[in-house]
C-alpha positions in Angstrom: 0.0 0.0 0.0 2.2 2.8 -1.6 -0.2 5.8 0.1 0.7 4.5 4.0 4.4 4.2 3.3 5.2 7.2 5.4 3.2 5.6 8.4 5.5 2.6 8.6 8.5 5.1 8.6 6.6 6.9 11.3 6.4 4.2 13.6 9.7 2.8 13.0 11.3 5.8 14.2 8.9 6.1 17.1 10.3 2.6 17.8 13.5 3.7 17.3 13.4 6.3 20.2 11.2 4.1 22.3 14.3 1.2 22.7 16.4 4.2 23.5 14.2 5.5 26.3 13.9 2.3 27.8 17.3 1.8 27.8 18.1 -0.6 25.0 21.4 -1.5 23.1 24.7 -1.9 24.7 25.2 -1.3 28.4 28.5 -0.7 27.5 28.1 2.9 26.4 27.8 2.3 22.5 24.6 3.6 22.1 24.6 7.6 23.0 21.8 9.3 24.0 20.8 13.0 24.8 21.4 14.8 27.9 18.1 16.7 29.4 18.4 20.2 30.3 20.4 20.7 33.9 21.6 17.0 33.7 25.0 15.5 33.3 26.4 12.0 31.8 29.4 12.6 34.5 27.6 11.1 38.2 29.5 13.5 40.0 27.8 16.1 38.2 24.5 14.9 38.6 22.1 18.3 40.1 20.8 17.6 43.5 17.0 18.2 42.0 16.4 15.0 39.9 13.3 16.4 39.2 11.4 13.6 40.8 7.9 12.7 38.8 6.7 10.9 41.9 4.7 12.7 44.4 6.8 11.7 47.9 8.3 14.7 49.4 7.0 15.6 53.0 4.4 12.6 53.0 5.9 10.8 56.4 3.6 7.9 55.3 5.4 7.0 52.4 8.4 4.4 52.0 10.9 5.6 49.7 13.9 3.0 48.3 16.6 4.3 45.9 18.4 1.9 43.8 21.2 1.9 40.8 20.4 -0.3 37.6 22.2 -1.4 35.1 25.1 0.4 34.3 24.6 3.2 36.2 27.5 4.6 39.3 24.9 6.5 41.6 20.9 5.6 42.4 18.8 6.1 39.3 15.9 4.3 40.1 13.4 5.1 43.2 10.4 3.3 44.3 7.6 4.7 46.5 5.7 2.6 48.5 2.7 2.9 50.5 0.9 1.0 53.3 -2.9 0.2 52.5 -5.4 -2.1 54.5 -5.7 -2.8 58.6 -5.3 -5.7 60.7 -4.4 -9.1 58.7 -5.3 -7.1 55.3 -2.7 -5.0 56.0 0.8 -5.0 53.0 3.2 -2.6 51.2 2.3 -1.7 47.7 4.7 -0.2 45.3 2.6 3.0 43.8 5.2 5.1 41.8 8.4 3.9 40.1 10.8 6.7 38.5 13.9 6.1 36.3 16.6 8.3 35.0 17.1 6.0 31.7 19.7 7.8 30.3 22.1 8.5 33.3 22.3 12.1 33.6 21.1 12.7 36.7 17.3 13.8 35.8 14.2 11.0 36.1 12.8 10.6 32.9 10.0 7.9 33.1 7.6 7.7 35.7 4.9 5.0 36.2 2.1 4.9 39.1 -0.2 1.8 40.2 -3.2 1.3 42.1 -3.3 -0.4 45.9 -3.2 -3.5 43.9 -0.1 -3.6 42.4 -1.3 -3.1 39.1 0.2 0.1 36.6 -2.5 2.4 35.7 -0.2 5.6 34.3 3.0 6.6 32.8 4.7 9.3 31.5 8.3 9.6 30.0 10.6 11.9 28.1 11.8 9.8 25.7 13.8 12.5 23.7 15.5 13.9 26.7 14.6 17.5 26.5 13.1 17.9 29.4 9.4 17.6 28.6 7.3 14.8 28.6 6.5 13.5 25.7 4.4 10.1 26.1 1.5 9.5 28.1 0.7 5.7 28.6 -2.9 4.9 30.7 -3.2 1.0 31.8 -6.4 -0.9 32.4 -6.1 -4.0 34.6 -2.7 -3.7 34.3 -2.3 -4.0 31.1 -1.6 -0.9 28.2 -4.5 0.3 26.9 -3.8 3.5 25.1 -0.7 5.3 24.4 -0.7 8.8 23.5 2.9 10.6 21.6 4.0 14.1 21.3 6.1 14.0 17.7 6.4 17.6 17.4 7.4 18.6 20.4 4.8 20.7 21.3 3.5 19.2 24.7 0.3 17.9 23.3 -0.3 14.5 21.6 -0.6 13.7 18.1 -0.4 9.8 17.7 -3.3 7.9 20.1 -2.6 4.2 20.0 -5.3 2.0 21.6 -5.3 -1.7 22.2 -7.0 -4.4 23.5 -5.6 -7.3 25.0 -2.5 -6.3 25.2 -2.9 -6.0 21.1 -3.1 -2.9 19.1 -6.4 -2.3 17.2 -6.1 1.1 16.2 -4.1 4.5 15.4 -5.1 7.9 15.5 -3.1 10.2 14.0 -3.3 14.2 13.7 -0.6 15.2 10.5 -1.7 18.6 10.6 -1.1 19.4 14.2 -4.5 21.0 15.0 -5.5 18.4 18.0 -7.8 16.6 15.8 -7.2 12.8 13.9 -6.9 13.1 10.7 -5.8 9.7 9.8 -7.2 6.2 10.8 -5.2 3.0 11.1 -7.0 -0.2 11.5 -5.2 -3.8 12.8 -5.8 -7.5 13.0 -4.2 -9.8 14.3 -0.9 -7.5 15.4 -1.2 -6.0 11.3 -1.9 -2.8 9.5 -6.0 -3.5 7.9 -6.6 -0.6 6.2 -6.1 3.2 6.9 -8.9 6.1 6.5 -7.4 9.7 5.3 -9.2 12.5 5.9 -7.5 14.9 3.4 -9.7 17.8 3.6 -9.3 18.2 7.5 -12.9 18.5 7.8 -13.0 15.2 10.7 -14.4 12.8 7.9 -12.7 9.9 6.2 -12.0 10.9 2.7 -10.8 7.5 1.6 -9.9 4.2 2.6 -6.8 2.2 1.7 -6.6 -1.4 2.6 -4.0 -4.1 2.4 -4.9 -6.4 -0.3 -3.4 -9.5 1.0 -5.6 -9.1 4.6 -8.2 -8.5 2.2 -7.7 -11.8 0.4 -7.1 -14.4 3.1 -10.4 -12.4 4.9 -12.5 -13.3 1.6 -10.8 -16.6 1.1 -11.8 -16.8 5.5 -15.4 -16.3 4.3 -15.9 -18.7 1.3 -14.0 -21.5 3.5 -16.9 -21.1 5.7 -19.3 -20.9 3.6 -18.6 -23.8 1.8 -18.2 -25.7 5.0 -21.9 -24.3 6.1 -23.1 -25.7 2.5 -21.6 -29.1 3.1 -22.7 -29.6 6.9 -26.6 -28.5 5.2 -26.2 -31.0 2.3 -25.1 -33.7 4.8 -27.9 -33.1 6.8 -30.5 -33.1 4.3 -29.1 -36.6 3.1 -29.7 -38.1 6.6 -32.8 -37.1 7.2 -33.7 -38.3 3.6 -32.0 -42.0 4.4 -34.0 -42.0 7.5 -37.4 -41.0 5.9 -36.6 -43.7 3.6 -35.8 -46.4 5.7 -39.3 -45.9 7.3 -41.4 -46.3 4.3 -39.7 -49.4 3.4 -40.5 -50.9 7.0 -43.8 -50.1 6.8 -44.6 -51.5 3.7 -43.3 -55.1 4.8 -45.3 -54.9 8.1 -48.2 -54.5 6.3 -47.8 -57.3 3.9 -47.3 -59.4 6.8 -50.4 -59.2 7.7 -53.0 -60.7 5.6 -50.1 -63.4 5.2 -50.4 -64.1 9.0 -53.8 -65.4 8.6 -53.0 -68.0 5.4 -50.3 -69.5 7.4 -52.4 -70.0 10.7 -49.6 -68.3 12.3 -51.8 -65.0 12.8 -54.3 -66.1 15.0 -54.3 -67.1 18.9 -52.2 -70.3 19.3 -54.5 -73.2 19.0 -57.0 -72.8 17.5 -58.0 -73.8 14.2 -59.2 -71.8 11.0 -63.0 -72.2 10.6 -64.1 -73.5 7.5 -67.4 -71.7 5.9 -69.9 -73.7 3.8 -71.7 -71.8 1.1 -75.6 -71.8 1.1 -77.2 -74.0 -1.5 
């Protein structure tokens, strides 16, 4: 699908930054990322405001923990817990985790659950400028929509939704004016068909689908059609053998009778036939 080229470029680089953010690649310092405003890739540089996305400071009732990952010299990683429940239903519960991904001394992803344990929003900076950039909201747990700034203007402009854990759909706004302007559609993890609204107007212009989903879907269909036809034909022949056999039995049963009474065999045990004279 030659029109939706420039989506697929899209989200590769969006995948791109994403491995970066989350810290993928070599821990051995190959891949280089940015620096965030105020921050520093030498520790002992690192500002004493991290600018913490977890809200922690002055609340006595929260547990905070402080913890260096993987490859990092100095804490970049801080979990906030809370105590929920009395008496036996009393436990811990983890409700925010920060992370400075990129080691320069400012937290860059944050991510806050429910009593539960479960995640139910995150926000990151996955470009390192200082803003964020992402906003991810979690429904039992799992991802259900994930909303990106691309032009760095502190507003969305790509909504992703999914179900499952799966992507269904894209929204995307090309023109930067807060509405969608472009509609991706998936099955099964792939790209269906996309709607284009050219005119701006918040209407689907036209829709372009891929042609190979489109042919195993019709090829899907006539598969079970065809086995719907056969399981009717198959049917209709059984209950025709049945009515069938039926007739036949009850044709022999009746000619059995009359013959019951030649043979003697008929009648009550015995008792002979009677034999009538005819009236001179």
């Amino acid at each position: 699908m030659k029109r939706a080229g420039w989506f697929f470029a899209s989200a590769g680089a969006l995948a791109v930054a994403a491995l970066v953010a989350c810290g993928g690649g070599s821990s051995t310092g190959t891949v280089k990322t940015a620096t965030a405003p105020g921050g520093s890739k030498d520790p002992s540089k690192w500002p004493a405001d991290d600018r913490s996305l977890c809200d922690w400071r002055n609340k006595p009732e929260l547990e905070v923990s402080e913890t260096a990952g993987p490859g990092a010299l100095k804490p970049n990683v801080r979990r906030v817990y809370k105590t929920f429940g009395e008496s036996e239903a009393r436990h811990k519960t983890l409700v925010c985790r920060e992370i400075d991904t990129n080691l320069d001394g400012i937290k860059d992803v944050v991510r806050t659950f429910n009593p539960k344990g479960e995640a139910i929003h995150e926000e990151a900076d996955r470009d390192y400028d200082g803003r964020v950039d992402v906003w991810i909201n979690f429904v039992d747990g799992r991802m259900a929509e994930e909303d990106v700034d691309t032009n760095k203007d502190g507003k969305p402009d790509v909504w992703k939704f999914y179900v499952n854990g799966q992507l269904q759909r894209i929204r995307r706004d090309r023109n930067f004016d807060g509405k969608a302007d472009v509609w991706e559609i998936y099955a099964r993890g792939r790209l269906e068909r996309v709607g284009l609204d050219d005119s701006y107007d918040g209407h689907v212009d036209r829709w372009d689908r891929d042609e190979q989903l489109k042919y195993e879907a019709e090829a899907a269909d006539r598969k079970a059609r065809d086995e719907m036809m056969n399981a009717e034909m198959a049917a209709r022949g059984q209950t025709a053998g049945a009515d069938g056999g039926a007739a036949t039995s009850g044709g022999d049963g009746g000619a059995a009778g009359p013959g019951a009474g030649d043979a003697g065999t008929g009648g009550p045990k015995g008792v002979a036939p009677t034999k009538t004279t005819p009236k001179k």
